[in-house]
VOGU-3710 file (C-alpha; in Angstrom, 3 decimals, decimal comma):
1> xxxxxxxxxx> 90,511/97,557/-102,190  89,722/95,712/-98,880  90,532/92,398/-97,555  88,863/90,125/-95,034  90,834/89,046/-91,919  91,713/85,710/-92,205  89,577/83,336/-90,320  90,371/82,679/-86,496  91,679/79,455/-85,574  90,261/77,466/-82,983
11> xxxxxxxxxx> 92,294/75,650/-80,844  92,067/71,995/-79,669  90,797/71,170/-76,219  93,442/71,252/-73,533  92,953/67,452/-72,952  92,933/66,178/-76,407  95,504/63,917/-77,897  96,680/66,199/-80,565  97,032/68,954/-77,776  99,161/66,739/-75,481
21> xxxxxxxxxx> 101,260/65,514/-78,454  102,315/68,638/-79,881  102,929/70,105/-76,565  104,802/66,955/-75,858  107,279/67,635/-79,138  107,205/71,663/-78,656  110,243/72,264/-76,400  112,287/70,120/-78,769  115,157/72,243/-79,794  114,655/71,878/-84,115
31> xxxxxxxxxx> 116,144/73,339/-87,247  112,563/74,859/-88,200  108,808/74,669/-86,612  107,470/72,938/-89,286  110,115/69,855/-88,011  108,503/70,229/-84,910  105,100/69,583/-85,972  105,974/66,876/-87,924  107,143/65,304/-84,754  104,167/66,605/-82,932
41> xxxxxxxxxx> 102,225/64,594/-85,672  104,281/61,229/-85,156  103,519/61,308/-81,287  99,821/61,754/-82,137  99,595/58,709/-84,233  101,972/56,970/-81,822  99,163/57,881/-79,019  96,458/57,036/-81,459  97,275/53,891/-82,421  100,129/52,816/-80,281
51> xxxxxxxxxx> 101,879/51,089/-83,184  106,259/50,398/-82,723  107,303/52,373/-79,844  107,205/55,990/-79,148  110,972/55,882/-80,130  110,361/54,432/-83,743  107,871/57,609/-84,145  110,648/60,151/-83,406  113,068/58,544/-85,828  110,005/58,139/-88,209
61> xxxxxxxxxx> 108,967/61,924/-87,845  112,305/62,947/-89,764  112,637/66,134/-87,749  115,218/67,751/-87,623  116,427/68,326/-83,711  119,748/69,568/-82,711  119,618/67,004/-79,373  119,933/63,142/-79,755  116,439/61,123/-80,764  117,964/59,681/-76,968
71> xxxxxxxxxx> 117,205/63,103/-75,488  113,990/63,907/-77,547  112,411/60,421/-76,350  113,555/61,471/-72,373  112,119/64,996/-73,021  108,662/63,723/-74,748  108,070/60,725/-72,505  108,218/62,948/-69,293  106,180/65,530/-71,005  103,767/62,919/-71,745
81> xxxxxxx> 104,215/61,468/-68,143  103,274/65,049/-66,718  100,109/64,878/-68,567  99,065/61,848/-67,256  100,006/59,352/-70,077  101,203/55,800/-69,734  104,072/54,611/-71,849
//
């Protein structure tokens, strides 16, 4: 018996917001990847809709990071900053 390969994955644009937001959260140090792309998903919506403040998003996201949400907010916002996004 033979199986299919699974399907490829295509990848967002480099300048899309869900690119730049999970990129933003990925050199987070966290417990497990899926924590980091729940905060990956948090600074999308934050970008999105700009609802609260990008800090409110991190403590929303529920990730678990082994740095300070103080840290994570420096490390995002600069990544963010690189990229070209105002905060």
């Amino acid at each position: 018996m033979t199986t299919k390969p699974p399907p490829s994955v295509k990848e967002f644009p480099s300048e899309s917001w869900e690119k730049i937001a999970y990129e933003s959260a990925r050199s987070i140090p966290a417990q497990e990847p899926n924590d980091l792309n729940r905060l990956g998903y948090h600074v999308w919506q934050w970008l999105v809709h700009r609802e609260g403040t990008l800090a409110e998003a991190i403590t929303i996201s529920g990730s678990r990071m082994e740095i300070s949400h103080e840290e994570a907010l420096k490390i995002i916002s600069e990544n963010l900053r690189k990229r070209g996004i105002q905060l």
